[in-house]
N, C-alpha and C positions, 0 to 999 in steps of 0.2 A: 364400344371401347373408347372413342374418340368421346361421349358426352361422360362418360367416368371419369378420365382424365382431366376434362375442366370443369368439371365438378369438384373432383378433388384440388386442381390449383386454386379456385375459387373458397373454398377450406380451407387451404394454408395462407391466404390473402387474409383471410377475416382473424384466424388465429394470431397470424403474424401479428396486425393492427391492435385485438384486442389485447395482448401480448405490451406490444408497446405502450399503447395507451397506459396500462395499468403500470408497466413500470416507472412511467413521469407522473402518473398521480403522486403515486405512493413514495418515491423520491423527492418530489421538487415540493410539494405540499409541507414535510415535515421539515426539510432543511429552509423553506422559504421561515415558515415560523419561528422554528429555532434560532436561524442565523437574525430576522428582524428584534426577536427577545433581547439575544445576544448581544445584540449592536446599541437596543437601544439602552438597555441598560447597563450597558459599558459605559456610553459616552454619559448616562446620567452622573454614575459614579466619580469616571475622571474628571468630568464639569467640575462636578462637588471635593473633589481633591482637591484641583486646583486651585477654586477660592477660596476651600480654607485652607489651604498652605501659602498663597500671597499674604491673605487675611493676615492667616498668625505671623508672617514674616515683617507686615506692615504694621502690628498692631506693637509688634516685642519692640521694631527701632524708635516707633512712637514711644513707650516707654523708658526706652535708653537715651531718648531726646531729655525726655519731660525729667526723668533723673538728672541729665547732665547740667541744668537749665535751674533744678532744685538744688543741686548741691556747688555751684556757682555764684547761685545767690546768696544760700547760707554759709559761702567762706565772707562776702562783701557785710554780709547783717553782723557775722560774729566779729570781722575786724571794726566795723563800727561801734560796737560794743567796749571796744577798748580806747577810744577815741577821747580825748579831754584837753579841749586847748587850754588849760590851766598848766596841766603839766607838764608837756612836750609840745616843740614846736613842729605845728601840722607838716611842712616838709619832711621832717626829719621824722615823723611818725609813718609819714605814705613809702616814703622810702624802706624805712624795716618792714614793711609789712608787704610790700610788693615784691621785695626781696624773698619774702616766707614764703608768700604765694607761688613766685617765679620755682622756689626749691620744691615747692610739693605739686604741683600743675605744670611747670615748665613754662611754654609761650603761652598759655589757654587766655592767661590775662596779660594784655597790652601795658595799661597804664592805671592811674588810682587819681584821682582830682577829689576836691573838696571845694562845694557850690555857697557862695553864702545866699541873703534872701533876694537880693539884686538880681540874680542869676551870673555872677561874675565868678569865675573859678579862681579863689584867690589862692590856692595851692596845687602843685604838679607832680606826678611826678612819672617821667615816661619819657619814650622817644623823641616826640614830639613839644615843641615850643608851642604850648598850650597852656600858661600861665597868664592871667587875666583874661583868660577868653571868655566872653559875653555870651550866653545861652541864654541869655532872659526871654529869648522870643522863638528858641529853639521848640518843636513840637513835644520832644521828649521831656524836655523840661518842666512844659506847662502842663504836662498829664504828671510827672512824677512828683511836684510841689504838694500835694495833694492827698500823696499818699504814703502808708509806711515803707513803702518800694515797688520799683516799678521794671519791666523788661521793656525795651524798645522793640520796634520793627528793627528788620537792618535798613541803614542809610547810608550816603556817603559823606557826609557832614561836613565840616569845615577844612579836615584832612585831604578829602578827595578818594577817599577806599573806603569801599564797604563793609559795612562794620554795625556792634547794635553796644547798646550801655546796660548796663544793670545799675541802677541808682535806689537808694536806702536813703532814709529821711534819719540827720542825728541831731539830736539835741542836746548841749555843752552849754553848761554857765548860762544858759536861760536863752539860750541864741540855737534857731535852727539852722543844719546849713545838711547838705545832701552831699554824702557819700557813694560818687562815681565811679565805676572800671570798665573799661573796652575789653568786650570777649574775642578773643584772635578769630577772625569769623575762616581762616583755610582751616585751621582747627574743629570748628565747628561746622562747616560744611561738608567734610571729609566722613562727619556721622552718617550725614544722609547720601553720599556718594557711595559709600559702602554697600548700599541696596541695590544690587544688581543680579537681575537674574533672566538669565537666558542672554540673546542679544539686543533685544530692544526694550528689557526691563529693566527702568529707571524710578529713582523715587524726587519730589521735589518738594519747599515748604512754602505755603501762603500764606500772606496775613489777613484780617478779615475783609482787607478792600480787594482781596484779588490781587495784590502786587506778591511778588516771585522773592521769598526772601532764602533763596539758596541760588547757585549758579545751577545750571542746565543746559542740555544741547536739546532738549526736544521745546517746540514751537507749542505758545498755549495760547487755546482759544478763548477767549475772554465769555464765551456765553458758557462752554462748558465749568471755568471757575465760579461762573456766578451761580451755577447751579448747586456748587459744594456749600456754600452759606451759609444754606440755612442749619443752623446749631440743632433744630429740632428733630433732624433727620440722624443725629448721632445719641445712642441712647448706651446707657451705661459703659462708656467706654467703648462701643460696638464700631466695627472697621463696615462702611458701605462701599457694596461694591455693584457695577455696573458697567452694562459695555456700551461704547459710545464711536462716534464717527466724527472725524475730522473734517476740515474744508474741503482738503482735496479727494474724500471720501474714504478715507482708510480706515478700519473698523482697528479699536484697541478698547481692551478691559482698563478699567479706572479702580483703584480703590484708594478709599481715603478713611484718615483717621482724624481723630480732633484733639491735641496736645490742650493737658492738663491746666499746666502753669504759665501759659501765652495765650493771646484767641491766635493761633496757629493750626489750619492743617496740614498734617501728610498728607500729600502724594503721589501713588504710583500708577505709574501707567505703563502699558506693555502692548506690546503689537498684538492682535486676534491670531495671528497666521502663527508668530513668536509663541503665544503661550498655548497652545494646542497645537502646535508640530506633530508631538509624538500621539496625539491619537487619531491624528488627521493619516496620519504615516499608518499607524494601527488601523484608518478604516480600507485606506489604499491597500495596505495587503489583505484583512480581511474581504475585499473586493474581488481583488486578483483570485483568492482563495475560490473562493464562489464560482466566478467565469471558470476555474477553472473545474470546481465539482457540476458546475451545470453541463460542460464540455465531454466530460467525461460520462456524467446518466445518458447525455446526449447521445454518444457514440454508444454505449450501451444498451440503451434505449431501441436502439436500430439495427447495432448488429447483433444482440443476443437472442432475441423474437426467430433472426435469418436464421441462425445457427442450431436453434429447437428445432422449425419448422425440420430443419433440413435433416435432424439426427430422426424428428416425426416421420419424413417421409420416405429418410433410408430404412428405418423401421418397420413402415409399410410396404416396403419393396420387399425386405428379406422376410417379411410374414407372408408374402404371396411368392414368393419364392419356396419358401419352407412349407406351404399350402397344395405350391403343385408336388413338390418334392413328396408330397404324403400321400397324395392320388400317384406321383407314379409307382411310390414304395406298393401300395395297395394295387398297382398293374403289375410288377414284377413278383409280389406273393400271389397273385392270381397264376400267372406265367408258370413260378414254379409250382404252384399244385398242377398245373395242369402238363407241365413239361415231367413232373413226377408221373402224374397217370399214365403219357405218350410213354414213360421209360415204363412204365410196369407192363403197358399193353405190349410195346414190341418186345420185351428183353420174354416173353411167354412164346412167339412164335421164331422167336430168334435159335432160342433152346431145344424147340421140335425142330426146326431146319440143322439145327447141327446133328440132333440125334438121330435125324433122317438118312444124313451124308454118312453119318459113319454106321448107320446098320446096312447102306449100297454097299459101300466099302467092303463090308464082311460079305457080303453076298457073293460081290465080283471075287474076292480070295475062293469061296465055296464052287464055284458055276466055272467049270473049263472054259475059257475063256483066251487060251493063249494064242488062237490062231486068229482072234478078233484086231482089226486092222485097227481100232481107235479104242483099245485099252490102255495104253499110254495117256490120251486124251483126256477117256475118263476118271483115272486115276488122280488127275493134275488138275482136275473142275474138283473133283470131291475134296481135295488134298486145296483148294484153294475155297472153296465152299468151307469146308472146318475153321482156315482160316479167319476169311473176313464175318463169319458167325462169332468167335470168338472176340474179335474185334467190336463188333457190334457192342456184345455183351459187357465188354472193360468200358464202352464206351455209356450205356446204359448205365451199367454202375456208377461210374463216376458222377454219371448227370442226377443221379439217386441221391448222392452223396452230399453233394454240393445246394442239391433242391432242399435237405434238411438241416441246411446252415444254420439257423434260426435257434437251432438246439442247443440251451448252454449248462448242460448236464456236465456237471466235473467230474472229468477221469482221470488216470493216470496217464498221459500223453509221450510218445515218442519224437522228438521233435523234427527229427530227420526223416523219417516216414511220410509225419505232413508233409515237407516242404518238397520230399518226393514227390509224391501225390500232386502238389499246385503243380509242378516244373510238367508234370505229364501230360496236366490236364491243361496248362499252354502252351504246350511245345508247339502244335502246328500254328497260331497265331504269331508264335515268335518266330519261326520258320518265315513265315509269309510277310514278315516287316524287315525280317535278313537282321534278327535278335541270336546272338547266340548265350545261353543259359548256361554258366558254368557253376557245378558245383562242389564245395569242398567241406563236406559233412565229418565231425568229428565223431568216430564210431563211438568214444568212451563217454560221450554228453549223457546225461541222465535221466530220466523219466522226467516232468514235471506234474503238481495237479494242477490242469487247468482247461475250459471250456475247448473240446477240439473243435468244433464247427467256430469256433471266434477266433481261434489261432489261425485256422485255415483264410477265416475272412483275412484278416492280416496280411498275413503271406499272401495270397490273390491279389489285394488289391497295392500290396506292393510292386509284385514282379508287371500284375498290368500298366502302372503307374511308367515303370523303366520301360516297358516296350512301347505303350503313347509316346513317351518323348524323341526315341529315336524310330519312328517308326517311316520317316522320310530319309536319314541315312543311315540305318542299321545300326551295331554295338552289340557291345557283350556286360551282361547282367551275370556278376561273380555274387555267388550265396556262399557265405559261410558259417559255419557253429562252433562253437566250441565254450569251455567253462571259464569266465571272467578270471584272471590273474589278479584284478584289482578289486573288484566287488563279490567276498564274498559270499560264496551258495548262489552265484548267479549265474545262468546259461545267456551266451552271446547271440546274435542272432546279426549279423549282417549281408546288406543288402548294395552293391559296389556297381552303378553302370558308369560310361563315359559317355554320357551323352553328353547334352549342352550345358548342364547344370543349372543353378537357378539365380537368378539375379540376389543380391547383398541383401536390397531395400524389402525382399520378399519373402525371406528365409525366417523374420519372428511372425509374419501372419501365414504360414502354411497349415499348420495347423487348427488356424482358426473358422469355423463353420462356414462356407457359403465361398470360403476363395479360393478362386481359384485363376489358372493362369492359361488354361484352355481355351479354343475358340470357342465363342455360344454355343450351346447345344452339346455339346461333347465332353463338358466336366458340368460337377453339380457343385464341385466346393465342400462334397459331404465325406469321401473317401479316406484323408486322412484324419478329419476329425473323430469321425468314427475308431479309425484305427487306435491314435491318444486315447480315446474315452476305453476299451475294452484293454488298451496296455497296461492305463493306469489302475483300473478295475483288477486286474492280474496284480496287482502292487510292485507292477514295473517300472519302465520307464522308455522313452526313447526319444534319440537325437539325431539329430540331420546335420552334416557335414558339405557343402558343394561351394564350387569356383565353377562360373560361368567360363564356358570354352573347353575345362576338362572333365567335370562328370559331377555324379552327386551318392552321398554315401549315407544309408540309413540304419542306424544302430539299435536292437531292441535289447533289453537286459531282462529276463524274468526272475525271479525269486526259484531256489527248490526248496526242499524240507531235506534233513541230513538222512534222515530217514530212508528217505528216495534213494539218494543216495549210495546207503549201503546195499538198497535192495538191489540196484542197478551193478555194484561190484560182486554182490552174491551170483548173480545170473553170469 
């Protein structure tokens, strides 16, 4: 018994494990995959969002640049156009025409000057006391002389503020001279200040030496500009982008564009942490997500294996439960054929002894006998001999009766008869536990059709059931019958002790197979399920009523046929 036992713990160990194992395979295998797919092709995607959303962000103000920068120029070319120191004096020319400009642009243009070949600005007109100002050695100067127009870098020049020119080459009355205007550069740096996105993305413009030709609050490191240079690396207008690291080691994406109409790049640059936030944030809860499904197979993993095993090995307890239950079923039908054969052998010498006693009987009346000193005596043996023969005999019957339980032949049944019969045939064990049996039979209840040895079981193992309970302080088990008021064509059948009743948490598994609430040995757990299975088989039903401390009350309902009915009013 002892090596069955760890034999079988030894089974539900290896069960258990293989149990677990399989459930982390086949868990953490598919989600390990699926979640790396997921992840990685997320962050491929947002990567690729992201720079082409800076991209086209950086590419569209490079555009709004190089327009703003084109059509600045072509208001400076067209007023050049109209330019003829024959017929108006150059002051009084720059003056209306700055005036035009100031009404359709606003501040965008500062001032208007007219250069002759000297480089000497021999006309003004603006803020500024800028009238014969010498530019002949100016840088801008000596690149725009040369050309039919020219943009500067921004400088701070002669004024002292930062600022760039647009100069146009004119020629009047056979004489060159260059037509100048200062572009408002807050005006024009407000272009590229507008490029902001997130908190640390900023956009900034270079010229081709690497000088800073917009204001900025981010620090540049001169190897990273020299690296945007080269012109070759920007193809059809295409926005490069790259991520890069600072002196003090801070990782930020760079992208840059190359303007049209200046050697000018954009630009922008944004902290690594800044522009990937939200999918660094998206892997952190996709993370959390994980620990948390891994947390959970985990705990599944471990306790669901425990909770088979344990339903496996309650299962094998009530199979060898239900095993011996079947060897003893197969002892007690041996029992009663053989307790049948003991009633047929005695209930035969039972019948000659009574018939013995009363052919003495007749003899002692025939044979003068009156002066016999122990006629009295013998009278009172035979007259007690008839008796306890008789007794015998009801009591043979009964155990006749009850040995052919098994029989579920449908008849018309009397219901009060039966439950006669059970109260008779346990009066002396309810006597002997100090049970008293009261009953209160409805004479007018009806026939029913239905199995009498299964009713009888019923009724048995109910009224035993009230006398086990009280069978350490006695009580009184009330039977009653009668025809339901509320269900009907149904006959009642209750079953009323005041014993202990039955605990709350116990009363929906009573009638479930195998429980029971007796000590070992003394209940099987089979009694009332049985009962349910041949009630509802009858297309009955029944209920149980109890409060622990005042008793317990067991309700049967069967069906009749109206039929029965009348036949029963007929009699």
């Amino acid at each position: 018994m002892e090596q069955t036992l760890t034999d079988r713990k030894a089974f539900y160990h290896i069960l258990s494990r293989k149990i677990t194992t399989l459930i982390l395979v086949v868990s953490f295998f598919p989600m390990l995959l699926t979640t790396g797919i997921l992840v990685y092709r997320f962050n491929l995607t947002y990567t690729d969002k992201i720079q082409a959303h800076i991209s086209e962000v950086v590419q569209k103000h490079s555009q709004n640049i190089d327009t703003f920068l084109s059509e600045r120029l072509g208001n400076i070319r067209y007023t050049a156009l109209h330019f003829d120191s024959m017929q108006q004096a150059p002051k009084i020319f720059l003056q209306q025409h700055l005036a035009i400009l100031k009404s359709e642009y606003g501040d965008v243009f500062t001032d208007l000057g007219l250069i002759n070949k000297k480089g000497v600005q021999f006309a003004y007109e603006g803020p500024f006391k800028l009238e014969n100002a010498d530019y002949s050695k100016a840088q801008w100067y000596l690149k725009a002389i040369d050309k039919p127009f020219f943009i500067s870098d921004v400088f701070a020049g002669l004024r002292g503020h930062p600022h760039f020119i647009i100069a146009v080459k004119v020629t009047s009355n056979g004489s060159d001279y260059i037509l100048r205007s200062t572009i408002n550069f807050g005006a024009f740096n407000s272009l590229v200040e507008n490029i902001h996105i997130g908190k640390t993305g900023l956009a900034f413009l270079v010229n081709s030496k690497g000088e800073l030709q917009t204001q900025t609050k981010v620090g540049i490191n001169e190897s990273i500009i020299a690296s945007m240079l080269d012109r070759s690396c920007y193809k059809d207008n295409e926005t490069v982008f790259a991520k890069k690291k600072d002196a003090s080691g801070n990782k930020f994406i760079c992208v840059t564009a190359m303007l049209n109409n200046i050697d000018w790049i954009m630009v922008f640059r944004q902290d690594l942490n800044d522009a990937f936030s939200d999918l660094w944030k998206t892997q952190f809860l996709t993370l959390v997500i994980f620990i948390l499904g891994c947390i959970a197979i985990l705990s599944v993993a471990f306790t669901l294996p425990r909770s088979i095993v344990k339903l496996i090995s309650s299962a094998d307890k009530k199979s060898e439960v239900m095993n011996k239950q079947v060897v003893e079923s197969g002892k007690l039908a041996t029992i009663g054929e053989l307790a049948a054969g003991i009633a047929h052998e005695i209930n035969n010498p039972v019948a000659i002894m009574v018939e013995e006693a009363g052919w003495i009987g007749d003899l002692l009346e025939e044979e003068d006998l009156k002066e016999c000193e122990n006629l009295d005596e013998f009278t009172r043996a035979l007259v007690q001999i008839n008796t306890q023969g008789k007794r015998c005999k009801e009591i043979t019957h009964k155990l006749l009766s009850f040995a052919r339980k098994t029989d579920s032949t449908i008849n018309d049944v009397q219901v009060n008869e039966v439950i006669t019969e059970m109260v008779s045939l346990t009066a002396k064990m309810a006597r002997y536990n100090n049970v008293i049996i009261e009953t209160n039979l409805n004479e007018g209840i009806p026939y029913i059709r239905i199995s009498p040895s299964e009713l009888q079981q019923v009724v048995l193992n109910l009224i035993n059931n009230g006398i086990d309970v009280m069978e350490k302080t006695g009580g009184i088990i009330k039977i009653k019958t009668k025809v339901s008021a509320i269900e009907k064509n149904n006959l009642v059948i209750s079953m009323e002790d005041n014993g202990p009743g039955i605990a709350k948490d116990n009363l929906n598994r009573i009638f479930d197979p195998f429980f029971t609430t007796k000590a070992v040995g003394k209940g099987t757990g089979l009694g009332l399920s049985i009962c349910y299975g041949i009630i509802e088989k009858m297309g009955g039903k029944i209920d149980v009523h109890s409060q622990v401390g005042v008793g317990t009350k067991f309700r049967i309902w069967i069906p009749f046929q109206d039929e029965i009915l009348e036949k029963t009013d007929n009699e």
